[in-house]
MARMI-339070 format. One record per residue (C-alpha): x, y, z; chain; residue number from 1; residue in one letter. Coordinates in pm, whole numbers, m for minus. Layout:
<atoms>
+--------+--------+--------+-------+-----+-----+
|     c1 |     c2 |     c3 | chain |   n | res |
+--------+--------+--------+-------+-----+-----+
|      X |      Y |      Z |     A | NUM |   A |
...
+--------+--------+--------+-------+-----+-----+
</atoms>
This chain:
<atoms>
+--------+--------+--------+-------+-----+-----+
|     c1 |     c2 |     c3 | chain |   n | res |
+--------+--------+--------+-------+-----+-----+
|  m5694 |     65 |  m8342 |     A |   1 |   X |
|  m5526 |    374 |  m8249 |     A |   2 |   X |
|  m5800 |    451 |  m7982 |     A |   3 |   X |
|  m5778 |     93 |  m7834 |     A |   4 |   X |
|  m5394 |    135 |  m7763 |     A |   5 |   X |
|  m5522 |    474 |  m7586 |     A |   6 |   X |
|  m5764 |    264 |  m7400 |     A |   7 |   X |
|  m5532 |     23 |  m7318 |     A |   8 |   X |
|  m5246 |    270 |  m7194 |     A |   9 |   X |
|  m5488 |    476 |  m6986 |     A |  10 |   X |
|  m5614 |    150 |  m6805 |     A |  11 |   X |
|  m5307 |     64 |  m6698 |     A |  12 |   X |
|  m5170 |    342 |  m6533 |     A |  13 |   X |
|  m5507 |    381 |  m6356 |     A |  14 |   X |
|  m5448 |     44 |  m6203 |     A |  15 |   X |
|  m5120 |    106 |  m6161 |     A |  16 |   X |
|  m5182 |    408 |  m5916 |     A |  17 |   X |
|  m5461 |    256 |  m5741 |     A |  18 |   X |
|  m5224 |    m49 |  m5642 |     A |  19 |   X |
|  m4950 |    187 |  m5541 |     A |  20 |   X |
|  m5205 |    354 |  m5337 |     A |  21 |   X |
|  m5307 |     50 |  m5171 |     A |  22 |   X |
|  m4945 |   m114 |  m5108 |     A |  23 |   X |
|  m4900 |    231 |  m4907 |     A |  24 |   X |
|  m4892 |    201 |  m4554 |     A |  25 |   X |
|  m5129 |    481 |  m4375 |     A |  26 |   X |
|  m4983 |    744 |  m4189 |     A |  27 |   X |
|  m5133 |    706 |  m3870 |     A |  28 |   X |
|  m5063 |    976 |  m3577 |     A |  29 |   X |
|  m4919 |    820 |  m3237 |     A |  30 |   X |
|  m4942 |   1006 |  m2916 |     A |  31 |   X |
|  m4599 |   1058 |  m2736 |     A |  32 |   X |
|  m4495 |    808 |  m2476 |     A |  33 |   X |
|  m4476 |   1006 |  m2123 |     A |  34 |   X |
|  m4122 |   1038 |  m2001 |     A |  35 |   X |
|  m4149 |    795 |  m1684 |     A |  36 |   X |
|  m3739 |    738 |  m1671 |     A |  37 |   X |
|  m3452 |    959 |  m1629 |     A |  38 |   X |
|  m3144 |    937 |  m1802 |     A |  39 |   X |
|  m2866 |    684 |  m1780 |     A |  40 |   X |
|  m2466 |    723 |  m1753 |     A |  41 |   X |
|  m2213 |    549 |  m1817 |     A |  42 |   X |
|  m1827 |    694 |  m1782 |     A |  43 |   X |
|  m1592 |    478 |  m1989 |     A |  44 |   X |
|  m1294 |    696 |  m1954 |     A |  45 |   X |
|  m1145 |    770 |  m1725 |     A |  46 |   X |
|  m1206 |    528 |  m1464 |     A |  47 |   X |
|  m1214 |    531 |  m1098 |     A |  48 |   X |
|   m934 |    547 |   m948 |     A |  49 |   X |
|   m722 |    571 |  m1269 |     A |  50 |   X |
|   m356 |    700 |  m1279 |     A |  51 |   X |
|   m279 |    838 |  m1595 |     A |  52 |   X |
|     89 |    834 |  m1704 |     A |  53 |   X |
|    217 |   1054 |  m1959 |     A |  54 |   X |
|    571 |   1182 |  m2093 |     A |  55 |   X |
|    412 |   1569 |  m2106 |     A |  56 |   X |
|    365 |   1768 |  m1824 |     A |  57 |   X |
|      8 |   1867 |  m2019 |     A |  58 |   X |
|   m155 |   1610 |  m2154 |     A |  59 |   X |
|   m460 |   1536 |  m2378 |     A |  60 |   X |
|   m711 |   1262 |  m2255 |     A |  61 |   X |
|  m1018 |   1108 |  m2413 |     A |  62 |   X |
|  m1349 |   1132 |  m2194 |     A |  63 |   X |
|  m1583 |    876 |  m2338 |     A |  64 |   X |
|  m1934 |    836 |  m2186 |     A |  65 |   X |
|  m2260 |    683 |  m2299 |     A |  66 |   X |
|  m2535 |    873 |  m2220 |     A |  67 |   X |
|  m2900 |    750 |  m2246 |     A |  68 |   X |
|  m3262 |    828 |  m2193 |     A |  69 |   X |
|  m3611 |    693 |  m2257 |     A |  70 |   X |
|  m3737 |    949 |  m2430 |     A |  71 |   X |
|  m3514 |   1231 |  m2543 |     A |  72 |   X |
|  m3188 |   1378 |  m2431 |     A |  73 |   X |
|  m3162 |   1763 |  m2328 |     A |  74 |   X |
|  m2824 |   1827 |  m2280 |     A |  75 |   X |
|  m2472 |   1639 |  m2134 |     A |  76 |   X |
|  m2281 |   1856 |  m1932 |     A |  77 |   X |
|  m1898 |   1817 |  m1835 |     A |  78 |   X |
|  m1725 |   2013 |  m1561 |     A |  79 |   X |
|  m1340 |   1935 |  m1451 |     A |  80 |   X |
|  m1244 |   2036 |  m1137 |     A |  81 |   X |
|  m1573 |   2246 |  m1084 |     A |  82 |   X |
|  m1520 |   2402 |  m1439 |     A |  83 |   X |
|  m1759 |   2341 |  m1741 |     A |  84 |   X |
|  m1524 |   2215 |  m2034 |     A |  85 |   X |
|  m1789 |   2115 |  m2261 |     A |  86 |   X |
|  m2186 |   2124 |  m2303 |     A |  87 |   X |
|  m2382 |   1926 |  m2585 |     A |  88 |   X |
|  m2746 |   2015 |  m2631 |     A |  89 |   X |
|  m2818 |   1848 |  m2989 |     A |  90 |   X |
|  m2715 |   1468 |  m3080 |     A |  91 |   X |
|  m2784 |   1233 |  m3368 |     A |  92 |   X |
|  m2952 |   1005 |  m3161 |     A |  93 |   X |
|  m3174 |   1219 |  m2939 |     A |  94 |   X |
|  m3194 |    925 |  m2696 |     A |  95 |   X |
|  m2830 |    754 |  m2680 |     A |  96 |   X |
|  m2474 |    987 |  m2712 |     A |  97 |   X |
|  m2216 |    831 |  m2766 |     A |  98 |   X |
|  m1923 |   1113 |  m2657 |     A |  99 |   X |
|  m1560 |   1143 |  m2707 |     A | 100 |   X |
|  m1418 |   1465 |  m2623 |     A | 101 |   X |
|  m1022 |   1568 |  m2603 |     A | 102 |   X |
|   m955 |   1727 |  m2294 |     A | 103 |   X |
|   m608 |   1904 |  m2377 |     A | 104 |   X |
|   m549 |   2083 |  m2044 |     A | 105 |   X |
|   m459 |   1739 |  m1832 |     A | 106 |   X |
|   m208 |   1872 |  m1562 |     A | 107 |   X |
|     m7 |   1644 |  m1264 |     A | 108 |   X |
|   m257 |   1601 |   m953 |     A | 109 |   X |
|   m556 |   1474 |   m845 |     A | 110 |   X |
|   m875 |   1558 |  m1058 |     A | 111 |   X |
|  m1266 |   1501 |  m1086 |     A | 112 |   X |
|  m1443 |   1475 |  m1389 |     A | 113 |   X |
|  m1839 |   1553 |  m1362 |     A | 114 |   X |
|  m2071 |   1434 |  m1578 |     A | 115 |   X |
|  m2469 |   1539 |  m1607 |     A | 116 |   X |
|  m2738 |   1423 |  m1801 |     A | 117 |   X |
|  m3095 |   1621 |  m1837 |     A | 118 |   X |
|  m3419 |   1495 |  m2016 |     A | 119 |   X |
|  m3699 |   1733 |  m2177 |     A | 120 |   X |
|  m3851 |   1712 |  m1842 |     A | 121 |   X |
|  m3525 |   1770 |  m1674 |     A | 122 |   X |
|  m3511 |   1474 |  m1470 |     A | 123 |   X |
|  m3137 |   1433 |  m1450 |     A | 124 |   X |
|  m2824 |   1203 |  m1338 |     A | 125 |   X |
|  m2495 |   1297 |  m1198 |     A | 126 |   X |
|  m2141 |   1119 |  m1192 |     A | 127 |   X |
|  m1810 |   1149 |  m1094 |     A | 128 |   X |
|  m1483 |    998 |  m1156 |     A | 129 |   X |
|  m1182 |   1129 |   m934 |     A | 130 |   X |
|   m840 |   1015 |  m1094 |     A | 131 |   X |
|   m474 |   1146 |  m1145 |     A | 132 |   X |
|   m204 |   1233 |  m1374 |     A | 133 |   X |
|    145 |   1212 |  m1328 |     A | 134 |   X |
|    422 |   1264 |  m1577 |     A | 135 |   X |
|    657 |    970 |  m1659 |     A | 136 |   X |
|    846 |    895 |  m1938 |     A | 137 |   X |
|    789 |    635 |  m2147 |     A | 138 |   X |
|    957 |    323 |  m2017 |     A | 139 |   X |
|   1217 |    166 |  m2113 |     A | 140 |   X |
|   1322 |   m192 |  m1981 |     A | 141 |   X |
|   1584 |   m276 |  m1836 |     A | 142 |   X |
|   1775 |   m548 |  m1955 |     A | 143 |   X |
|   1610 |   m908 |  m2020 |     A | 144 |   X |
|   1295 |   m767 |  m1887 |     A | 145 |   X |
|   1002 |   m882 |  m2033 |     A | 146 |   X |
|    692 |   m784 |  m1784 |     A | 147 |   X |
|    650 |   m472 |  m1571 |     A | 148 |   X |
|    291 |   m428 |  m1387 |     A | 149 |   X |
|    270 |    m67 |  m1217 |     A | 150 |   X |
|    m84 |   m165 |  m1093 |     A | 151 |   X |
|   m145 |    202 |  m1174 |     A | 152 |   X |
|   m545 |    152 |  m1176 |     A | 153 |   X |
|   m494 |    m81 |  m1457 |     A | 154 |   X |
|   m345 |   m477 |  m1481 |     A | 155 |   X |
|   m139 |   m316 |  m1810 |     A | 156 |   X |
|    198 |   m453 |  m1884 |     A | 157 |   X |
|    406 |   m144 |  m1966 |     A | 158 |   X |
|    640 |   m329 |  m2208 |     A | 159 |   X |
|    431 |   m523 |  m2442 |     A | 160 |   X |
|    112 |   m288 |  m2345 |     A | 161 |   X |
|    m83 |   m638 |  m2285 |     A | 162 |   X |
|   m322 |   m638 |  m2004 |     A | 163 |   X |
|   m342 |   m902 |  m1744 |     A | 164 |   X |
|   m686 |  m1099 |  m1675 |     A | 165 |   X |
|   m886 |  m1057 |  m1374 |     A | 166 |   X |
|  m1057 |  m1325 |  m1234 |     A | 167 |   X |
|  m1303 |  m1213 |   m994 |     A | 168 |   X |
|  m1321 |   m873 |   m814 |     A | 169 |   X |
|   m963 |   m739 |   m743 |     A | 170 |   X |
|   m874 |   m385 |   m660 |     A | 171 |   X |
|   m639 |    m94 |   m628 |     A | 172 |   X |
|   m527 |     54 |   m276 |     A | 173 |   X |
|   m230 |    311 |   m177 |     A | 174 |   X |
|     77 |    148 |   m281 |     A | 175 |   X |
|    447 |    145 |   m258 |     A | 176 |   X |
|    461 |    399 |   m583 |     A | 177 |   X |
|    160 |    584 |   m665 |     A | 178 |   X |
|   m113 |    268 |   m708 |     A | 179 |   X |
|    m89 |   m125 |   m624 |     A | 180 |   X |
|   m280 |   m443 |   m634 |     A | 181 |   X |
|   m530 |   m512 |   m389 |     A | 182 |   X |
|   m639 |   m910 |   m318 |     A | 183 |   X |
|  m1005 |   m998 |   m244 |     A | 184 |   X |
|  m1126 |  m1323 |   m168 |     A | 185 |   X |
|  m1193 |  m1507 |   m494 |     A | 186 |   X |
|  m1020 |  m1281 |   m639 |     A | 187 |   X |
|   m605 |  m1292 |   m900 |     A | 188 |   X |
|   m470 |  m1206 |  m1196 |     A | 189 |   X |
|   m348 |  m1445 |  m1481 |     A | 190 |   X |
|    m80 |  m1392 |  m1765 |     A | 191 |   X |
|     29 |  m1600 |  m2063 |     A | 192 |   X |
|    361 |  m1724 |  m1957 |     A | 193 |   X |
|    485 |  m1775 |  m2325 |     A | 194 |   X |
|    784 |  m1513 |  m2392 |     A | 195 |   X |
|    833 |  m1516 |  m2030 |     A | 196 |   X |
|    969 |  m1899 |  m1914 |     A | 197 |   X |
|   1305 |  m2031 |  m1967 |     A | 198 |   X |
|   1566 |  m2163 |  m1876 |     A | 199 |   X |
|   1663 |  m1842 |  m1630 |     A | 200 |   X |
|   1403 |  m1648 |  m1475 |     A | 201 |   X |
|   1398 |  m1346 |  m1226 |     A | 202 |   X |
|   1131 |  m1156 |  m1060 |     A | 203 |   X |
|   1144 |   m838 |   m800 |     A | 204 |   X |
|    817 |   m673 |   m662 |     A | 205 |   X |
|    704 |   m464 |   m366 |     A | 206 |   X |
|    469 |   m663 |   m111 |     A | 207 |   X |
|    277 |   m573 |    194 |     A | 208 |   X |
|    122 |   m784 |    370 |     A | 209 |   X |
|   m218 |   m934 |    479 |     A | 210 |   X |
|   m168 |  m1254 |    736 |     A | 211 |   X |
|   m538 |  m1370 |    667 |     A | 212 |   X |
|   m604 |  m1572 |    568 |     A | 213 |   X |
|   m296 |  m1742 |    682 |     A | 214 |   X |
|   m208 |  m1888 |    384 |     A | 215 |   X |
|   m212 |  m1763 |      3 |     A | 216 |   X |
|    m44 |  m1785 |   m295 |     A | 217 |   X |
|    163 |  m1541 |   m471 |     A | 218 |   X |
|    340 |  m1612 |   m741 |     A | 219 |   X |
|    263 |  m1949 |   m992 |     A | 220 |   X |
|    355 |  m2065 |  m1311 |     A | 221 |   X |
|    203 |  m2439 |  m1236 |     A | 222 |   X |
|     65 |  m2709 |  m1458 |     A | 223 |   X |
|   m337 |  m2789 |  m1425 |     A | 224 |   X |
|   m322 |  m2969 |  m1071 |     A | 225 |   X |
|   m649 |  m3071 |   m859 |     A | 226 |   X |
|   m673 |  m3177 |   m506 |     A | 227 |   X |
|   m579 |  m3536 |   m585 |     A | 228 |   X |
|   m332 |  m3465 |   m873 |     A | 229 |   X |
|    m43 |  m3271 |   m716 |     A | 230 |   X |
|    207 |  m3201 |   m965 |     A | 231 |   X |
|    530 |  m3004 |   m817 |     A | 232 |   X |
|    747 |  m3141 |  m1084 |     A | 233 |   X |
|    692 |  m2870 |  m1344 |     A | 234 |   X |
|    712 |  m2472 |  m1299 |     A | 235 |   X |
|    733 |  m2292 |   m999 |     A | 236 |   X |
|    554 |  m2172 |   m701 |     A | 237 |   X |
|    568 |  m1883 |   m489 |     A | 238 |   X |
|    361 |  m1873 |   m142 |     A | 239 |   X |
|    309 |  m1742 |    221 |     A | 240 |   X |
|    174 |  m1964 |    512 |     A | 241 |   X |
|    135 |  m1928 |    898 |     A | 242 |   X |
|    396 |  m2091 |   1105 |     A | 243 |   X |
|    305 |  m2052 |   1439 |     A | 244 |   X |
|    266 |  m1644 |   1520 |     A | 245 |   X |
|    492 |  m1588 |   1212 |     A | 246 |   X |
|    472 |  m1635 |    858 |     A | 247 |   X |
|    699 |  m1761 |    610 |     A | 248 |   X |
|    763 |  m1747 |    265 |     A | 249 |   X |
|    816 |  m2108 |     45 |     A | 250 |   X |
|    961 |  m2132 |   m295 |     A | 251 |   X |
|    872 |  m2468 |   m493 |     A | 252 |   X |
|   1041 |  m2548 |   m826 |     A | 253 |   X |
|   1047 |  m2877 |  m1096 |     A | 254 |   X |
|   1264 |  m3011 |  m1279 |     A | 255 |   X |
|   1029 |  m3285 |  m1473 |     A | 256 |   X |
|   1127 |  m3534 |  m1217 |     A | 257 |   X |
|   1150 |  m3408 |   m889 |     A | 258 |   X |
|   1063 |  m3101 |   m696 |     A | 259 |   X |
|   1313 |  m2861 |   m488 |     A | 260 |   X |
|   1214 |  m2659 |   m216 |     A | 261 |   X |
|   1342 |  m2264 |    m59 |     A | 262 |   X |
|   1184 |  m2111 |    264 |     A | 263 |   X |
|   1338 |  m1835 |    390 |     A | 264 |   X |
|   1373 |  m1750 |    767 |     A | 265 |   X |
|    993 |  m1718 |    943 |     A | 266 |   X |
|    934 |  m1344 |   1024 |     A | 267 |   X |
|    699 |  m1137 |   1250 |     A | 268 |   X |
|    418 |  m1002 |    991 |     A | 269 |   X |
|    450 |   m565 |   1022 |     A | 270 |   X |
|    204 |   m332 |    837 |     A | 271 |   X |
|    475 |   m171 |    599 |     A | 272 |   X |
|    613 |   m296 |    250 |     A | 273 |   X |
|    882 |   m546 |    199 |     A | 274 |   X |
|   1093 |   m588 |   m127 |     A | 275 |   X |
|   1085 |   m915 |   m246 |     A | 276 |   X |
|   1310 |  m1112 |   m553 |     A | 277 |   X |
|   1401 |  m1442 |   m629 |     A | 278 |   X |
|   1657 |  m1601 |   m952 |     A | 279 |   X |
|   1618 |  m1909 |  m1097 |     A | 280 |   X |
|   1903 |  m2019 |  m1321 |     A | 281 |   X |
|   1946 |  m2403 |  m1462 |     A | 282 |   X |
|   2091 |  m2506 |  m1165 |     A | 283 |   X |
|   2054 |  m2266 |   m889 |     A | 284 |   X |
|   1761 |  m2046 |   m677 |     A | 285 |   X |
|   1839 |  m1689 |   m526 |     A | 286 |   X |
|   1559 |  m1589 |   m282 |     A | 287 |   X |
|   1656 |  m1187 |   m189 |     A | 288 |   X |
|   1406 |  m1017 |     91 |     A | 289 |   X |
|   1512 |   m625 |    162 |     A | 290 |   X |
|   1778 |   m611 |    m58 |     A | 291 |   X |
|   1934 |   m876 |    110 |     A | 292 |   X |
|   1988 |  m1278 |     22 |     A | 293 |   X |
|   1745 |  m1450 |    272 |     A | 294 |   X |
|   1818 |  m1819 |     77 |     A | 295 |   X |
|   1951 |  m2002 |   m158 |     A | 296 |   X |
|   2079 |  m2299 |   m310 |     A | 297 |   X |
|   2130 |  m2574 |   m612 |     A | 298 |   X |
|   1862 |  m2775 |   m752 |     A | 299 |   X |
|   1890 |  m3011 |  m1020 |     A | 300 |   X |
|   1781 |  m2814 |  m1297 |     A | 301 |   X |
|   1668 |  m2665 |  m1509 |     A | 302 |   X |
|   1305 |  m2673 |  m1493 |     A | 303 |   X |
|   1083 |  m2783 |  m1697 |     A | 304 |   X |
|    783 |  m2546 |  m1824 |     A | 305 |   X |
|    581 |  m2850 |  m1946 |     A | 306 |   X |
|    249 |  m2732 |  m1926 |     A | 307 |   X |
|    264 |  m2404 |  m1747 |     A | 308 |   X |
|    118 |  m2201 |  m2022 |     A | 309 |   X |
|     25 |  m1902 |  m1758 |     A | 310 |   X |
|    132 |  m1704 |  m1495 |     A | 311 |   X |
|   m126 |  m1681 |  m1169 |     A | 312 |   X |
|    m71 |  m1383 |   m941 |     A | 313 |   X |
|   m223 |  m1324 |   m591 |     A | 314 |   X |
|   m344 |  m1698 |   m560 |     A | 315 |   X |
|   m238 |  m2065 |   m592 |     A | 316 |   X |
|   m586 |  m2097 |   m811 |     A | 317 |   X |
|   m659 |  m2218 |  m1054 |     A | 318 |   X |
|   m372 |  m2483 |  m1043 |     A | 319 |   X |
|   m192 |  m2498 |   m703 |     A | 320 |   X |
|   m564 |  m2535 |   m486 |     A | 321 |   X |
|   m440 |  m2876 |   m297 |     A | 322 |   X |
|   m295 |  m2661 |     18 |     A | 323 |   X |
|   m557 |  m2381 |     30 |     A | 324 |   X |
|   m294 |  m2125 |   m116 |     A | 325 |   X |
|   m542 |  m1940 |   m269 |     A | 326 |   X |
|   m662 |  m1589 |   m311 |     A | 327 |   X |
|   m385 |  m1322 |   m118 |     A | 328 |   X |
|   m574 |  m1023 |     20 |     A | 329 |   X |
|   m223 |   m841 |     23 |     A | 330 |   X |
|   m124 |   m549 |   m182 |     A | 331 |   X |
|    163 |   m589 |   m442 |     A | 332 |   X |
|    356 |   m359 |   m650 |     A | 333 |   X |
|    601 |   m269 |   m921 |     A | 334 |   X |
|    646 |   m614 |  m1056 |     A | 335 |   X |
|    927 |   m657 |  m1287 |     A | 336 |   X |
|   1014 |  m1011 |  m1452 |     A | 337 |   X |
|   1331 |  m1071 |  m1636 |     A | 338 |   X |
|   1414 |  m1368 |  m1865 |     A | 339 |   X |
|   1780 |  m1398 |  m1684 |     A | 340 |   X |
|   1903 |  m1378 |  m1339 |     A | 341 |   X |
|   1978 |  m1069 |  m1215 |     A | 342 |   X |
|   2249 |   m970 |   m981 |     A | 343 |   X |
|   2275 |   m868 |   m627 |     A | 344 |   X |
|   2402 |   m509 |   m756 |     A | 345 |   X |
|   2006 |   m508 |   m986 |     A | 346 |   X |
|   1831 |   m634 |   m659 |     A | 347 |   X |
|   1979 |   m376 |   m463 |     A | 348 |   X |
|   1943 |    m91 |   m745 |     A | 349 |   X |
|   1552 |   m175 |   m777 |     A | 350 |   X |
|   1502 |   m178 |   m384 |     A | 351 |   X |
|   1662 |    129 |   m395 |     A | 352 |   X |
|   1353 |    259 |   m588 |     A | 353 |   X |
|   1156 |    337 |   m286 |     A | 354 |   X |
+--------+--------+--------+-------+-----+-----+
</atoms>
């Protein structure tokens, strides 16, 4: 019996190993691919173009970059200014890096980051990224002010550190402080306008302009409209047009009922910046260009925000299309909104902010 059970035990384990054996999966040798690609690049931060405000005269940045090849990854070289900062030659992934590296030397001025990838075969790509740092303390807002835009090579609101929305391709050019806004065709921003309507409302920017096309829009908080359907009764609505060889500013505004209108004084279009704000109280609209009151009036008031759940800036789309006031190919800059109407002193005070 004894030497049955031995059988028995030894059988077992004998088919045991041979099915072990079988479930195995060969090792089977595989030739290399040949390295027919060179390495990819991506620079995530900084960006092109960026300004990067900080409260300390030397600052600490993240560079982040993706680096990629088809094969393997020899090293990832990064120079600032012309100066190596940091080499990697080994990765956890030997074909994608994912790197982050504190730069801790970040002084005011204009700088270039370089960026180089190598392969095994030393095929290799090269980037740049020119940007600059400035020192500015953190900001505080002024009172009632709920939005400030910079532009500085970012759509960030500096209060609330909420970006605006891009719709299309828009840029950055030279601008009244540091960076602005630059229009394209196609091409605004977008905002939620919750927080920011009420029943008083202020706004003050920097503005240059571009007369074409001859018409734009600027400045909307407007409820969904379409050619046909031209709803003035609700929000507001800030816009340029040609009249004649001039242009001229209009200022649109609902009450639920009826709409009220503000145009200032036609003027010859110049290549240099203009300071632009306008009030809106429950009963009365302060248009101020310079510095200086260019119109006003009463309106029966206040408005009514029913429907405007966003702000559109740089273009009458997608809400106000029915006049072709759409994309602005101007520049604007330093946009603070307030939720209360600011005085003639505050106008004056932030055009004196040149």
């Amino acid at each position: 019996m004894k030497l049955i059970k031995y059988l028995f035990i030894c059988s077992l384990i004998t088919v045991l190993a041979v099915s072990c054996e079988k479930g195995l999966d060969p090792i089977i040798p595989v030739s290399p691919k040949p390295d027919v690609s060179g390495p990819t690049l991506v620079i995530e931060y900084p960006v092109e173009g960026k300004t990067i405000r900080s409260p300390e005269e030397v600052a600490t940045i993240t560079i982040k970059l993706v680096a990629t090849d088809d094969i393997e990854l020899k090293s990832v070289n990064l120079q600032m200014d012309g100066t190596e900062i940091v080499s990697y030659t080994s990765f956890k992934d030997y074909r994608r890096a994912f790197i982050e590296f504190d730069y801790n030397n970040m002084t005011d001025g204009d700088h270039t980051l370089t960026v180089t990838a190598i392969d095994l075969t030393d095929k290799s790509i090269t980037q740049t990224v020119n940007f600059r740092k400035i020192t500015a303390p953190v900001y505080v807002p002024l009172d009632g002010e709920v939005l400030y835009f910079p532009f500085e090579g970012d759509y960030i609101d500096l209060i609330s550190g909420n970006a605006a929305t891009p719709v299309g391709t828009p840029g950055f050019a030279a601008g009244k402080l540091y960076d602005a806004y630059a229009g394209a065709a196609d091409a605004y921003l977008t905002y939620p306008s919750a927080g920011i309507i009420g029943d008083n409302l202020s706004a003050a920017f920097w503005y240059k302009i571009n007369a074409i096309p001859d018409r734009a829009g600027i400045f909307m908080i407007s409820p969904p409209t379409t050619i046909v359907l031209q709803d003035r009764t609700k929000g507001l609505r800030f816009a340029r047009e040609a009249d004649g060889t001039k242009q001229k500013f209009w200022f649109n505004i609902g009450n639920g009922t009826v709409d009220s209108w503000f145009v200032p004084p036609s003027f010859d279009v110049i290549d240099d910046w203009i300071f632009i704000a306008f009030t809106v109280s429950e009963s009365h609209v302060t248009i101020y260009i310079n510095g200086e009151i260019s119109v006003e009036g009463d309106y029966e008031g206040p408005i009514n925000w029913n429907d405007c759940s966003s702000i559109s800036l740089m273009s009458g789309a997608p809400n106000v299309i029915y006049w072709d006031h759409l994309s602005d190919l101007s520049l604007i800059d330093e946009l603070h909104i307030f939720t209360r109407v600011i005085s003639a002193a505050e106008v004056q005070s932030l055009y004196a902010i040149k």
